[in-house]
C-alpha positions in Angstrom: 70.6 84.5 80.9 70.2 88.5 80.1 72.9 91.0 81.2 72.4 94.3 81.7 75.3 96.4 81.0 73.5 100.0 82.5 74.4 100.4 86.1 73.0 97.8 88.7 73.4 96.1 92.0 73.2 92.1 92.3 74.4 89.5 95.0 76.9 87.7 93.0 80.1 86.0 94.1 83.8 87.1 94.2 84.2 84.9 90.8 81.2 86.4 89.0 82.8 89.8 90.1 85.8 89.2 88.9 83.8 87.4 85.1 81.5 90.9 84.8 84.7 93.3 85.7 86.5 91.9 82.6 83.6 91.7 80.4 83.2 95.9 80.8 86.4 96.0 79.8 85.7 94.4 76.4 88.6 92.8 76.4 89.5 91.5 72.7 90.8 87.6 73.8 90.0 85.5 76.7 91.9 82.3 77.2 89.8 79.7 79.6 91.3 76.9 81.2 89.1 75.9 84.6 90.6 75.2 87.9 88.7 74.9 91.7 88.2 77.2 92.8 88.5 79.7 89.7 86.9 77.9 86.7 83.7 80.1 87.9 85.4 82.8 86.7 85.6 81.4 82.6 82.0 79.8 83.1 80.6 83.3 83.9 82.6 84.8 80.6 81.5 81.7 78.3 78.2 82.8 79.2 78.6 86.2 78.3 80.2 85.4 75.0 77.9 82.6 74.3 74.9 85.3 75.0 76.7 88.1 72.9 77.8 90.3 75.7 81.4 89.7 75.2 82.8 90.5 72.2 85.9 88.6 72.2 88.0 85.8 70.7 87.1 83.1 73.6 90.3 80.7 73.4 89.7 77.2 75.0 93.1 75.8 75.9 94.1 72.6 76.9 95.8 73.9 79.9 97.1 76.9 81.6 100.3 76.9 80.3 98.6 77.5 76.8 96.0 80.0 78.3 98.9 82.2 79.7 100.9 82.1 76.3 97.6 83.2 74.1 97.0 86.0 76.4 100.8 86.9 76.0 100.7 86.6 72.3 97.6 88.4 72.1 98.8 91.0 74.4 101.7 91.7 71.6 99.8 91.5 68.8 97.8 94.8 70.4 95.2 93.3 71.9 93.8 93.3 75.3 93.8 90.2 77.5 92.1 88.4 80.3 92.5 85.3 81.9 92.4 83.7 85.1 93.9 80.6 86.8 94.3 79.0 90.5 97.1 77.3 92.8 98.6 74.6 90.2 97.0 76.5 87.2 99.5 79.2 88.3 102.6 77.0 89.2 102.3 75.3 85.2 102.2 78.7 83.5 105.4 79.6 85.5 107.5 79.8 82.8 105.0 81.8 80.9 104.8 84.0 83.4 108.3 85.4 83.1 108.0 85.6 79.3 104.9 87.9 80.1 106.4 90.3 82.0 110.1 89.9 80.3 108.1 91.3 77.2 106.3 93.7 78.9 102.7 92.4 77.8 100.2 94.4 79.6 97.8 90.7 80.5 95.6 91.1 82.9 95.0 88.0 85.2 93.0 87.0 87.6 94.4 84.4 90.4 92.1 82.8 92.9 94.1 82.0 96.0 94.8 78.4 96.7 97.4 76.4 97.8 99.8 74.6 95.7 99.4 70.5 96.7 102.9 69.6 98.3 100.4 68.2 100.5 97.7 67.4 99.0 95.2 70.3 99.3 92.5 72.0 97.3 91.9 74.8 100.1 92.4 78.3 100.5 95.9 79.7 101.1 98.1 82.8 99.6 101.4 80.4 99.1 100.1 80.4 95.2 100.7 84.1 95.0 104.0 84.0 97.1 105.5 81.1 95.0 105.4 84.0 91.7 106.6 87.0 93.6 109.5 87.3 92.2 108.0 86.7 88.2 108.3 90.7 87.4 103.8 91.2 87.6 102.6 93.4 89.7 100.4 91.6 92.0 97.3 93.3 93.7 95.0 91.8 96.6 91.6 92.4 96.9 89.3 92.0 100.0 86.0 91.8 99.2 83.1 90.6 96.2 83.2 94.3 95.5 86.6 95.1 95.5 87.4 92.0 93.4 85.7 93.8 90.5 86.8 97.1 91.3 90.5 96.0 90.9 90.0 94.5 87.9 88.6 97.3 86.0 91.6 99.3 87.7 94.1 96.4 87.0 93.7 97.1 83.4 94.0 100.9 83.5 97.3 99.9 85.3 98.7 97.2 83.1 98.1 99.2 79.8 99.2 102.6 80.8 102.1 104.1 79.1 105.0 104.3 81.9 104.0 100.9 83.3 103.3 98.4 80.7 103.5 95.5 82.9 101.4 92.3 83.5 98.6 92.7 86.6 97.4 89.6 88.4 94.8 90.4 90.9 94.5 87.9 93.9 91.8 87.3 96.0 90.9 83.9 98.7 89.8 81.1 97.1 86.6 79.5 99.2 85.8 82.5 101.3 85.7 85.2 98.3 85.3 83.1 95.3 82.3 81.4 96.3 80.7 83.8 98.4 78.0 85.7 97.2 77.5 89.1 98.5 76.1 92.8 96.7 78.1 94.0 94.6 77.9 97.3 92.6 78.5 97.0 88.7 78.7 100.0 86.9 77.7 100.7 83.4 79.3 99.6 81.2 80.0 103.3 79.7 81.4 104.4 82.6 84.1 101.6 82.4 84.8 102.7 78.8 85.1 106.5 80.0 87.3 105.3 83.0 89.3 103.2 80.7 89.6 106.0 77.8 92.8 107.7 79.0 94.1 104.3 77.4 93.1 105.2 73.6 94.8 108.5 74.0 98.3 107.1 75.2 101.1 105.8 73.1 101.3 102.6 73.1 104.7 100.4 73.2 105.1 98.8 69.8 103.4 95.3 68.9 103.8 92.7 66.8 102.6 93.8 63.2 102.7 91.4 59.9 105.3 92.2 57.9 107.4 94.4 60.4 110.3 92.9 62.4 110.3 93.4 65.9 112.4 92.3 68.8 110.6 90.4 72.2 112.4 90.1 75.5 116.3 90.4 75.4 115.9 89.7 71.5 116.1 91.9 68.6 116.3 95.1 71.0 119.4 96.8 70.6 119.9 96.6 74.3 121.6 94.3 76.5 119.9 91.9 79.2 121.0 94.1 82.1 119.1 97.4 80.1 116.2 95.5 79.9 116.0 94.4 83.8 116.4 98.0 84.8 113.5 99.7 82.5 111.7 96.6 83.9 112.2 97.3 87.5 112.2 100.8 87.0 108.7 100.6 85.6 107.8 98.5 88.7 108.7 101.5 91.1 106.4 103.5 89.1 103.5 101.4 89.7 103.2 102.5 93.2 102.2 106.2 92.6 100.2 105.0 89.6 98.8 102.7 92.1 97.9 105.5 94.6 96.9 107.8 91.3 94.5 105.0 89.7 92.4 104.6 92.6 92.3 108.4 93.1 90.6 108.5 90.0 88.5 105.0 90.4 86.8 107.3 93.6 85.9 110.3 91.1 84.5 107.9 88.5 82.8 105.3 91.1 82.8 106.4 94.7 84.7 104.2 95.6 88.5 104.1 96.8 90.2 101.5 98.9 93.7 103.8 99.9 95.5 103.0 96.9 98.9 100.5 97.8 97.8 100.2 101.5 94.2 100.9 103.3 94.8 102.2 107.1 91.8 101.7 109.8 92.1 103.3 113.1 96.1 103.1 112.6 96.9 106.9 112.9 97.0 107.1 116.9 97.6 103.3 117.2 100.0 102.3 120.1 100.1 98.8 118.0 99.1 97.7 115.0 97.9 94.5 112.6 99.1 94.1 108.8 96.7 91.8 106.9 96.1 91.0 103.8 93.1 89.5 102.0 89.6 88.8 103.2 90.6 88.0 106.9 91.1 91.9 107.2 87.2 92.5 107.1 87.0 90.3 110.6 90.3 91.9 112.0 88.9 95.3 111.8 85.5 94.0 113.6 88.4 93.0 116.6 89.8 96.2 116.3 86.8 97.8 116.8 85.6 96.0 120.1 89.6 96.2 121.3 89.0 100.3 120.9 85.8 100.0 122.5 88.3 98.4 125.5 90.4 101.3 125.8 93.4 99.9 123.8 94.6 101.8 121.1 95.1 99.1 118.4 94.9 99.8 114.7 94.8 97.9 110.9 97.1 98.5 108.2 95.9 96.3 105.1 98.1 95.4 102.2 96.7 96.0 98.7 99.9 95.9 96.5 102.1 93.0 96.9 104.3 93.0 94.1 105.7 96.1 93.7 106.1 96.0 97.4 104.7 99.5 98.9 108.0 100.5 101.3 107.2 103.9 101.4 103.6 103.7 102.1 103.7 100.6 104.4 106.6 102.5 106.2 104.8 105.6 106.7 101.6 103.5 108.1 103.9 101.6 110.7 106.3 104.2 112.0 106.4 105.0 115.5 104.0 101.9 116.7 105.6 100.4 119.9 105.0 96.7 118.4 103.8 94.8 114.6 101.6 91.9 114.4 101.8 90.8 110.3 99.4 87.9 109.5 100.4 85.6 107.0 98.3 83.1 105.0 101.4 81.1 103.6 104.8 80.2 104.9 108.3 81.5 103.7 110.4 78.1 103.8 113.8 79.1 105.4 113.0 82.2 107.2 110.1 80.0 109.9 108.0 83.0 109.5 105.3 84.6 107.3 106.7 86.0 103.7 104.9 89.0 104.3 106.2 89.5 108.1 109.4 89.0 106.3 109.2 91.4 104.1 107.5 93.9 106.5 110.8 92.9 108.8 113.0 94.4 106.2 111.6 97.6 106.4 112.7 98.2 110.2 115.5 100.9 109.8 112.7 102.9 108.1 110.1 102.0 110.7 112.4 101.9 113.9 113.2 98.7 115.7 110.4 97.6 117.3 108.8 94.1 118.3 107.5 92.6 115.3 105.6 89.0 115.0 104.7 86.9 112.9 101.2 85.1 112.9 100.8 82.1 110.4 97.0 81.1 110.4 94.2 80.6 107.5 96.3 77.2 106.0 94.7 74.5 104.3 91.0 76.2 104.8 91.4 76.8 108.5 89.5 80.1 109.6 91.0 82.9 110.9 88.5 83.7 113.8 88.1 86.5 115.9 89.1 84.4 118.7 92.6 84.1 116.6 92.6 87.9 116.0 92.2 88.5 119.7 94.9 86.0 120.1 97.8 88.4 117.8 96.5 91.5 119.2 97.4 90.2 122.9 100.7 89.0 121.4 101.5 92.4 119.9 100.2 94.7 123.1 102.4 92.1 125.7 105.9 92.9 123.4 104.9 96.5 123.1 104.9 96.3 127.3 108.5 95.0 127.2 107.4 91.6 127.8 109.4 88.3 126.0 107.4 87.4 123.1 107.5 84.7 120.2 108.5 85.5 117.4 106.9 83.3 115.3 103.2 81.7 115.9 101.2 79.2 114.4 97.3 79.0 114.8 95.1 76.3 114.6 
């Protein structure tokens, strides 16, 4: 198979996206472990290293626990990272996953939504990505084939910048993006080193160096544990302006900008409005669209950055609707509601207290239709009238 690495346009899935954006950022290890529906994704970059387009140390592991502590050892030896995993993939690397981000290894992941089997199920669903929330990565979600690559290239400008330092995993559907195949722009692979140079000029947080001593996590520091947590989380607020900044500068480089932490459509002089997530938001904004074209004043407010979560921003985007539809593609156990409605609940004294529900829809594979869509937006519209509503739905 020949790549090109000049500038060029081919139909390629969400996984393949996700395989060329890390290969033009030359990253310097890859750890592979595959996983439905993500092993795609380590396929594609044995290719490239196989064919001499990736110049990389290419680490077959014997599972993703091992793939996730390579990439973090890696990470602190100076090097730049990839890998990528999937629903069980991510639950067995849990506990790598808070040494990643307790050392502040700037990995750069890749996580192909699926649901974790309590019931048995390889199908699509965001519980994966909820279940790690709370790990200390910043967590990104992309909508499309394109934007899959997109946020990887800008994934790493994030994770190794100076004031963040932090571990990225970029999420995307598993079944409906990772296997569908749709034109995608790749850019040269120049251009991603220019975009990416900023990097080389930055100082970087020390790394593990042969012969010099050096403390990891709560050890060796000369801090306490407490210290630590704050700079962490304090480096987590940052991420939303570098968020916002990153894609600024992704649209001068590429043309291309998707609103930084959250991407508004039709919202400003929306009466009500729909928060998605995810590839579902594609067919929400073609129901928005008709529901316009009906004389109601509905609008879209999509969720890009999950972890840190964008109060502010999300806030801003919401206030002074007279009701909230949030659509979930997971379940938070002991709330009987959508994490993400949950969260988007918490922000009310900034938004005002207004009807807000909570759609649960997309499980186990099910589509989210624009029969469904239809379905919330009549919801929302009915409690923004004063009329009793439920909090709560499930679709089919």
């Amino acid at each position: 198979m020949t790549v090109q690495l000049d500038k060029q346009s081919k139909v390629i899935t969400g996984n393949a996206a996700a395989a060329y954006a890390a290969m033009l950022c030359r990253p310097d290890v890859v750890a592979a472990y595959p996983i439905t529906p993500q092993s795609e994704v380590v396929e594609q970059l044995a290719r490239f290293h196989a064919n001499g387009v990736l110049d990389c140390e290419y680490v077959p592991v014997e599972g993703e626990n091992s793939a996730q502590n390579v990439v973090c050892g890696a990470s602190m030896a100076g090097g730049r990272t990839f890998t990528a995993t999937s629903s069980y993939g991510l639950v067995y690397m849990y506990d790598a996953l808070f040494n990643t981000a307790g050392y502040r290894a700037p990995v750069v992941m890749v996580n192909v939504n699926r649901e974790p089997p309590g019931i048995h199920a390889v199908c699509s669903g965001q519980q994966d990505m909820i279940s790690t929330r709370d790990t200390g990565w910043v967590q990104l979600i992309a909508e499309s084939c394109q934007e899959i690559l997109d946020t990887v290239i800008q994934g790493f400008r994030l994770a190794e910048d100076h004031d963040i330092q932090l571990p990225v995993m970029i999420n995307y559907d598993g079944y409906y993006l990772s296997y569908l195949a749709e034109s995608v722009e790749i850019p040269a692979i120049e251009d991603v080193d220019k975009y990416l140079e900023v990097l080389k000029s930055q100082p970087q947080r020390p790394r593990l160096i042969p012969g010099q001593s050096i403390g990891c996590g709560s050890h060796g520091m000369g801090m306490g544990y407490v210290e630590l947590r704050r700079r962490h989380m304090d480096a987590m607020e940052r991420v939303k302006a570098k968020v916002d900044d990153i894609d600024a500068s992704f649209a001068e480089s590429f043309g291309r900008s998707y609103g930084g932490q959250v991407e508004t459509y039709r919202a400003e002089d929306a009466d009500i409005v729909l928060v998605t997530s995810g590839s579902v938001t594609g067919t929400a904004r073609t129901v928005v669209d008709a529901r316009r074209e009906a004389g109601l004043k509905v609008g879209l407010v999509k969720l890009r950055l999950f972890r840190p979560f964008p109060v502010q921003q999300l806030s801003e985007a919401l206030k002074g609707k007279k009701a909230i539809g949030v659509l979930d593609r997971s379940i938070g156990f002991g709330w009987n509601c959508g994490p993400i409605f949950m969260e988007t609940k918490a922000l009310a004294s900034q938004i005002g207290i207004v009807p807000m529900l909570s759609f649960i829809d997309g499980l186990a594979n099910m589509d989210i239709t624009k029969e469904h869509i239809d379905t919330m937006i009549d919801a929302i519209y009915d409690a923004s009238q004063g009329k009793d509503y439920q909090e709560t739905t499930w679709l089919p």
